[in-house]
Residue, then its C-alpha position, 0 to 999 in steps of 0.5 A: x500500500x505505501x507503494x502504491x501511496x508513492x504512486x499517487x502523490x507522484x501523480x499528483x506533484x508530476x501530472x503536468x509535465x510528462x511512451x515515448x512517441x517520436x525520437x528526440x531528434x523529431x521532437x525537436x525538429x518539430x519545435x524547431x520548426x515550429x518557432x520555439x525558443x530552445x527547441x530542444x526542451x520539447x524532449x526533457x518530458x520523455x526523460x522525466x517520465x522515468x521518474x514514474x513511468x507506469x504513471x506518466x506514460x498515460x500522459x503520451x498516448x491515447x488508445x483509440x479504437x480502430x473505428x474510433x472518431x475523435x470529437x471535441x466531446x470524446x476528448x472530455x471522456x478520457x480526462x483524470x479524475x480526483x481520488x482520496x486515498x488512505x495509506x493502510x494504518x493511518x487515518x489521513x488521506x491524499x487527494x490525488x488525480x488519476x488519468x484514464x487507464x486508455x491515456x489522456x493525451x488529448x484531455x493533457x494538451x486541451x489542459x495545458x492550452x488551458x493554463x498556458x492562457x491563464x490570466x497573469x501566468x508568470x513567464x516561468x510557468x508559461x515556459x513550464x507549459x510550452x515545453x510540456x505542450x510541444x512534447x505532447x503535440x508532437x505525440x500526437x501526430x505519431x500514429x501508434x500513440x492513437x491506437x490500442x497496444x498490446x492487449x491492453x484495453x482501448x478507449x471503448x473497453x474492448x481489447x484490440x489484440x491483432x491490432x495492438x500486437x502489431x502495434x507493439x512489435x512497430x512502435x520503435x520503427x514509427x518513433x524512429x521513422x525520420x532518424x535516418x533522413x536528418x537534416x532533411x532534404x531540399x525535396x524532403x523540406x519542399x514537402x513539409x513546407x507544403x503540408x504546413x497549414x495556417x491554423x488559428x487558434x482562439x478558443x479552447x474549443x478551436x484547440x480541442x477541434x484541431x486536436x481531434x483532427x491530428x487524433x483522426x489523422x493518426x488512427x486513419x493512418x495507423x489503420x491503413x498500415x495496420x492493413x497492409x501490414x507496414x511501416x510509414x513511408x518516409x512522406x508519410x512520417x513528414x506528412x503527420x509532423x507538418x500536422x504537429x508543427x501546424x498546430x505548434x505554430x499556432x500555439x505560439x502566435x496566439x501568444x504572440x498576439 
């Protein structure tokens, strides 16, 4: 029970920071190109979720069902929830908060977009949650960190497992998938240049639509590889970080303005 007590005010004290998704090189090739200052830092979640990873693991993926459409409203289903807890022998209890058991990568980024605009956010805090929000926006465009793994249970409570042993056995080929070609080509960049959009984000309701757009686009994706039993194309990786990098940008020119 005490290590389990551990857990959960680890949860608590660690929630917001922080599966693996993409490299590092990826990640921060995607706040790079994204504008962000010290791009590199969108990679320090990935090393901190050592410091619980059964817990912060939930942070960088949400495992969709095959079929699944992502929604606005769908997002809010997979959130993390408040819970008291009792350490055997003692009268006291901790309040701690538990994310989905299926991931709560959508509901984290809606939540950091959320703080990241509060009134008056100091600028160490606003940092704080760029350098969280920059990891998980780039999770989400890698196709594996939106579909069931392993047999493990997906976000309809139905286990998925031809789909999520493949999805193990391809995780590292899909978080990898670029390594090889950086720096990119000029063919290469032509192309990713050409897939950035211009997204304006206003609200947290543009914010969670953009997200289920990129969710969508993963899981399409991931089910037609799964199908045709392979690994993304080399345009196809570029095609899903210009959906990251898209999404980035606009999080950091609404700050701007």
């Amino acid at each position: 029970m005490k290590k389990l007590i551990l857990f959960f005010i680890a949860s608590f004290f660690l929630g917001t920071t922080l599966c693996y998704g993409w490299s590092c090189k990826t990640h921060t090739f995607i706040a790079q190109q994204a504008g962000m200052k010290n791009p590199e830092y969108a990679c320090i979640p990935d090393e901190v979720r050592h410091e619980n990873y059964n817990l912060m693991i939930q942070f960088h993926y949400h495992s969709a069902a095959p079929d699944a459409v992502v929604t606005p409203e769908y997002i809010q289903r997979y959130s993390v929830r408040t819970a008291n807890v009792r350490e055997e022998g003692k009268s006291d209890t901790i309040s701690i908060k538990i994310p989905h058991k299926s991931g709560v990568l959508y509901w984290k980024i809606l939540d950091l977009y959320n703080r990241m605009n509060e009134k008056d956010l100091k600028e160490y805090r606003y940092n704080y949650y760029l350098m969280s929000i920059a990891h998980f926006i780039g999770d989400l465009s890698q196709p594996l960190h939106n579909y069931p793994y392993n047999k493990k249970l997906a976000g309809d409570g139905k286990v998925y497992e031809s789909h999520g042993i493949w999805s193990a056995d391809k995780h590292g080929e899909f978080d990898y998938a670029l390594d090889a070609a950086y720096p990119l080509s000029k063919e290469d960049m032509d192309y990713l240049l050409k897939k950035i959009s211009i997204i304006n984000i206003k609200s947290s309701d543009d914010m969670s639509r953009e997200v289920a757009n990129i969710a969508n686009s993963s899981i399409a994706l991931a089910n037609t590889c799964f199908k045709e039993k392979r690994g993304m194309s080399r345009k196809e990786a570029i095609g899903q970080v210009a959906m990251s990098v898209s999404l980035l940008k606009a999080v950091l020119h609404k700050k701007q303005h």
